[in-house]
C-alpha positions as a LaTeX table, in Angstrom:
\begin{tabular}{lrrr}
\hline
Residue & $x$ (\AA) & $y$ (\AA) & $z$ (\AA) \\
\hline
Unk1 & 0.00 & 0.00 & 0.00 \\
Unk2 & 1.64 & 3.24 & $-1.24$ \\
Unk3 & 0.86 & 6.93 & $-0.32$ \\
Unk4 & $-1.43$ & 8.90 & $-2.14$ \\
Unk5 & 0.48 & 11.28 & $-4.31$ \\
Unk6 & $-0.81$ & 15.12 & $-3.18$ \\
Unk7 & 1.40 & 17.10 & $-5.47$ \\
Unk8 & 1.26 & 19.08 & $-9.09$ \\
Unk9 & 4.01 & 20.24 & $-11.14$ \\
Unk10 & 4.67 & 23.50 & $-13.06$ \\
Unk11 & 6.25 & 23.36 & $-16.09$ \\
Unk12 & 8.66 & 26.53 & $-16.47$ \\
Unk13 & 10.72 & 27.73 & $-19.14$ \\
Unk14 & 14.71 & 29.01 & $-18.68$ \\
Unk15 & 14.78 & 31.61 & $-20.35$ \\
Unk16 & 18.10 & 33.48 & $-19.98$ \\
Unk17 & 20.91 & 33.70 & $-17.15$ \\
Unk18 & 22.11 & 36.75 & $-15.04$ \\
Unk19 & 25.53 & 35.85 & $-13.02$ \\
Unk20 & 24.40 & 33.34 & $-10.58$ \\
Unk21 & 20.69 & 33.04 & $-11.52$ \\
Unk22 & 18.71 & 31.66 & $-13.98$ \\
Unk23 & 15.51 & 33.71 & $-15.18$ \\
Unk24 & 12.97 & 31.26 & $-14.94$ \\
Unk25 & 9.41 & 31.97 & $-17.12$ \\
Unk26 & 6.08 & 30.64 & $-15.56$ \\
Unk27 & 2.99 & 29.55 & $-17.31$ \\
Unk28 & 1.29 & 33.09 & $-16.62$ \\
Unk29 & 4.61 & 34.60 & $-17.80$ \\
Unk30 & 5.79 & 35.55 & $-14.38$ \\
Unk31 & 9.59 & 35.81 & $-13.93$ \\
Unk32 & 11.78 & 34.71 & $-11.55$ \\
Unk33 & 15.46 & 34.32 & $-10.82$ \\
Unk34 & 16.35 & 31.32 & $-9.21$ \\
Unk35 & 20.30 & 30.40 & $-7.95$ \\
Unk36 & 21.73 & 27.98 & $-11.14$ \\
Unk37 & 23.65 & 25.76 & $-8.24$ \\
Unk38 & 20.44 & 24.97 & $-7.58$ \\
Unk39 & 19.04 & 23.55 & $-11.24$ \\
Unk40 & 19.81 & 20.22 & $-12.81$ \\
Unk41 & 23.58 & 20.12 & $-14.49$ \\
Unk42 & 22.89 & 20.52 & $-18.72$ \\
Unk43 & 20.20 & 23.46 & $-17.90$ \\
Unk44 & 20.15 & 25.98 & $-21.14$ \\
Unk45 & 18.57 & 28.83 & $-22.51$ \\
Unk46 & 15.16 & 27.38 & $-23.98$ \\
Unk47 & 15.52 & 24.40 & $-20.93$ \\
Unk48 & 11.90 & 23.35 & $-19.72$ \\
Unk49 & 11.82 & 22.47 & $-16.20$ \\
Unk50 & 9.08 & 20.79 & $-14.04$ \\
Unk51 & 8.67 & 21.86 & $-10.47$ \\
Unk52 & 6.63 & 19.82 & $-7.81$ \\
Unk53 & 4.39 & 21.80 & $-5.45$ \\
Unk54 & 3.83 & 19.56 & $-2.40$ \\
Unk55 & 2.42 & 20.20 & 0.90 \\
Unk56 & 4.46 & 19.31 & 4.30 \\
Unk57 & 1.83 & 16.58 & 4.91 \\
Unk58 & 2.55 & 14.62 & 1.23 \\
Unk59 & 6.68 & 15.02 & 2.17 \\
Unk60 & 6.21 & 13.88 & 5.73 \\
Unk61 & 4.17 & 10.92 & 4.26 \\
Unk62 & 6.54 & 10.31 & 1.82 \\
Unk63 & 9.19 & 9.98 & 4.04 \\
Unk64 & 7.44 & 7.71 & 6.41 \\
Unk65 & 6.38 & 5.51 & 3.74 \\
Unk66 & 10.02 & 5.57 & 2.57 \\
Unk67 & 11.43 & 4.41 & 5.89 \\
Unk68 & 8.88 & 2.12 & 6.64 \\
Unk69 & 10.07 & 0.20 & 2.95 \\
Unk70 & 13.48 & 0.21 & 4.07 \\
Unk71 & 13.23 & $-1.06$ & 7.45 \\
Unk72 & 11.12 & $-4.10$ & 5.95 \\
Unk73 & 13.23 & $-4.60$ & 3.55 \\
Unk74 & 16.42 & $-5.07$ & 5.94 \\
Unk75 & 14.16 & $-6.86$ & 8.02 \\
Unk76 & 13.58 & $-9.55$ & 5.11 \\
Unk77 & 17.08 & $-9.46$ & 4.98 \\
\hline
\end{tabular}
C-alpha cells in the first residue's frame, strides 16, 4: 500500500541567465530568478523544467512511507 500522491508540477521555461541566476518563465509569464547551483547540471537557454508543489503533509508521508520500505526490507534481509 503506497501513499497517495498530493502534489502538481509547473512546467517553467529558462529563459536566460544573469551571473548566478537563472531567469525562470512561468505559465502566466511571471519571472523569476532562481540560484543555477540549484538547477539540474545541462540546464540551457530554452531548458523546460518541471517543479513539484507539495504540501508538508505529502513530504512527511513520503518519508514515512520511505522508511517504513526500508526497514522491511532489511528486516527480510
Amino acid at each position: 500500500m503506497g501513499i497517495q500522491e498530493r502534489s502538481s508540477y509547473l512546467e517553467v521555461v529558462v529563459t536566460g541567465f544573469d551571473g548566478t541566476d537563472a531567469i525562470i518563465t512561468f505559465p502566466g509569464k511571471e519571472v523569476v530568478r532562481w540560484p543555477i547551483k540549484r538547477l539540474p547540471d545541462g540546464i540551457r537557454d530554452g531548458s523546460k523544467v518541471r517543479i513539484a508543489v507539495t504540501t508538508d503533509e505529502t513530504e512527511e508521508a513520503a518519508r514515512k512511507e520511505l522508511a517504513k520500505e526500508v526497514l522491511n526490507n532489511l528486516l527480510r534481509g
